[in-house]
Each structure stands twice: as structure tokens, then as C-alpha cells.
C-alpha positions in Angstrom: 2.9 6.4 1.2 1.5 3.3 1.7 -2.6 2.8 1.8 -5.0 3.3 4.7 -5.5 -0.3 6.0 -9.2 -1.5 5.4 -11.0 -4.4 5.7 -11.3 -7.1 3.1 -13.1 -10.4 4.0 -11.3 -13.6 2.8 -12.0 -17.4 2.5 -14.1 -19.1 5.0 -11.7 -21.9 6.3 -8.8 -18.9 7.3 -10.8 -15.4 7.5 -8.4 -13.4 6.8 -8.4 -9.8 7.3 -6.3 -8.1 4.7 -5.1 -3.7 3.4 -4.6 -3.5 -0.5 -0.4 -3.3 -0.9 0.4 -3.3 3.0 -0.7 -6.8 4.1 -2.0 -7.0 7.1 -3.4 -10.5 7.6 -4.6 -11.4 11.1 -5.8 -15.4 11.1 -8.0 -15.9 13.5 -7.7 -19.7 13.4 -3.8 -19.2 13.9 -2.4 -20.2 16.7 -0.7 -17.0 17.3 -2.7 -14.2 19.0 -3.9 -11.4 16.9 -2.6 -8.8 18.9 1.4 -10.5 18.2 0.1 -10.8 14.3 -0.6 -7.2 14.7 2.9 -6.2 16.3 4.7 -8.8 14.1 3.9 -7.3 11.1 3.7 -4.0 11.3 7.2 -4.7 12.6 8.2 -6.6 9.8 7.0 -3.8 7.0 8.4 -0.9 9.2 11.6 -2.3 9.3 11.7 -3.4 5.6 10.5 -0.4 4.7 7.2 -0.9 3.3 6.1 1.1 5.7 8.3 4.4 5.6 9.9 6.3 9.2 7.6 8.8 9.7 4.2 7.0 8.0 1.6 8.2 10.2 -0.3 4.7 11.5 -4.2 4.5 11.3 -5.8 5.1 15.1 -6.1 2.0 17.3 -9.9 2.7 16.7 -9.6 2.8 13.4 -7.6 0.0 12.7 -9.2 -2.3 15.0 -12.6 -1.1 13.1 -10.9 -2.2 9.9 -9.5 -5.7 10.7 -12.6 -6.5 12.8 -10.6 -6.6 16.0 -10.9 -5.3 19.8 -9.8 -2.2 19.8 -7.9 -3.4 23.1 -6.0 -6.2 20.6 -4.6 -3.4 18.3 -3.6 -1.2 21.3 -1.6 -3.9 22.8 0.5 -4.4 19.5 1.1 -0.5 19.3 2.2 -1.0 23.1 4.5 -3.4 22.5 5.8 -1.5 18.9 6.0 1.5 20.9 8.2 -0.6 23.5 10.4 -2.1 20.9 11.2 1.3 19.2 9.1 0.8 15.8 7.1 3.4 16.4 6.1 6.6 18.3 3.1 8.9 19.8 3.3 12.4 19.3 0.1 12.7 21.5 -3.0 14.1 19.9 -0.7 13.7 16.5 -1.3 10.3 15.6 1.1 7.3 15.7 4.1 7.3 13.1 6.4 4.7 12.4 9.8 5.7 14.0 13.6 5.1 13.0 13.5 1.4 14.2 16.7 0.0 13.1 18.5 1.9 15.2 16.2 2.1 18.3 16.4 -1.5 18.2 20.1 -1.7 17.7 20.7 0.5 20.6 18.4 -1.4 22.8 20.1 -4.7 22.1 23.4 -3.3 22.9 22.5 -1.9 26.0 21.1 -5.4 26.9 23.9 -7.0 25.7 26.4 -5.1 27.8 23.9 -5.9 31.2 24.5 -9.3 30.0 28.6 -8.8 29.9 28.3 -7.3 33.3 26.0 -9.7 34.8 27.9 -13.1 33.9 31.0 -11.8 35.0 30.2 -10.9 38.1 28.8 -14.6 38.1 32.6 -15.4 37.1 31.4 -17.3 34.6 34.1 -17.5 31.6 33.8 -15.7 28.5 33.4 -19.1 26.5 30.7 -19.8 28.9 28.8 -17.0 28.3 28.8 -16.7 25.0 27.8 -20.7 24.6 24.8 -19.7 26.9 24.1 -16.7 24.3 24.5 -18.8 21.4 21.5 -21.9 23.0 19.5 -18.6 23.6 19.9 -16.9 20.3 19.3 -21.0 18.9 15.9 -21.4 21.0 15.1 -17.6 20.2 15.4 -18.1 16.4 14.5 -21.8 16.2 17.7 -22.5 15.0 
């Protein structure tokens, strides 16, 4: 299992906040918000696997204690994770990193069939619609 986050000062200019072999970096001089660093990666390890389905999360307290954040920021990000399907609360259990892959593969089906539904009753045509999927999949992934 992967190591308790804690916090480790870093260089002046970027002040990062960092956890032994999971890296969680929050950059305060980013332009990003904290919180979405947060979500972001935590995202980004549960779904690669650094961080395994089932790995039971530190508290929001306790994590915003050990990056040196609001405890607010961190339980924004667990919000949002929670929202996307990375992970779950079992209540008084903790938070645990959930099956994500297919939470999120589910949601994105579901939203892709509204989609389907919703530009045909529009009557637009399927080349139509998937051209406007394509310019929002482009601006979505800065492609």
C-alpha cells in the first residue's frame, strides 16, 4: 500500500507540498487551484494504479494538515472525486479509492447516450453531431 501522505517543504520560488512515493504536489504559485491539483491527481494515481481500489485515503483533516491546505480545499477535491466515481465514503470508515475505470466508463456512456437522444430530437444529422463532439472532445483535450 502506498505511504500516508505528509508534508515536505520544497524550494522557495514553487513551495511545493510533496508524500514520499505518492506525489502529491500542490503549487501554490500555479495557476490552477489547489483544490483541482488535489482532485487531479489523486485522480490520476487512482486510475493508474498507484493508488490501489480499495486504498483507504488519509481524512480531509488530515490531509489538509499535511499539505498545509484548508481543510475546506481538500474536501472539495474528495467532493468532486467522490462525484466522478474515483472514490467512496463508507461513513465513519474512512474514504477508499473505488473501481474508477468503470464508474467513469459508465458515467460517460450514460452521458453519451443523453447526447444521442438530445441532438436527434434537435434533428440534427448524425455527421453533425458527431463533428460537434469531435470540436468538444478538441477544446476539452486541447487538441
Amino acid at each position: 500500500m502506498p505511504p500516508i501522505f505528509r508534508r515536505v517543504r520544497g524550494d522557495r520560488s514553487g513551495r511545493v507540498r510533496d508524500n514520499r512515493s505518492v506525489t502529491l504536489k500542490i503549487r501554490i504559485t500555479e495557476g490552477t487551484a489547489p483544490y483541482e491539483q488535489v482532485r487531479a491527481q489523486i485522480s490520476d494515481q487512482a486510475r493508474s494504479g498507484t493508488l490501489p481500489v480499495g486504498y483507504r485515503l488519509p481524512t480531509v483533516r488530515g490531509l489538509a494538515e499535511q499539505l498545509g491546505l484548508a481543510a475546506n480545499t481538500v474536501a472539495k477535491a474528495y467532493r468532486a472525486l467522490e462525484t466522478d466515481g474515483v472514490i467512496e465514503t463508507r461513513g465513519r470508515n474512512g474514504t477508499f479509492v473505488a473501481a474508477a475505470g468503470s464508474a467513469a466508463e459508465r458515467e460517460g456512456a450514460a452521458a453519451a447516450q443523453v447526447y444521442a437522444e438530445r441532438v436527434r430530437r434537435l434533428g440534427l444529422s448524425e455527421l453533425d453531431a458527431m463533428d460537434a463532439v469531435r470540436d468538444a472532445l478538441r477544446a476539452a483535450y486541447g487538441g
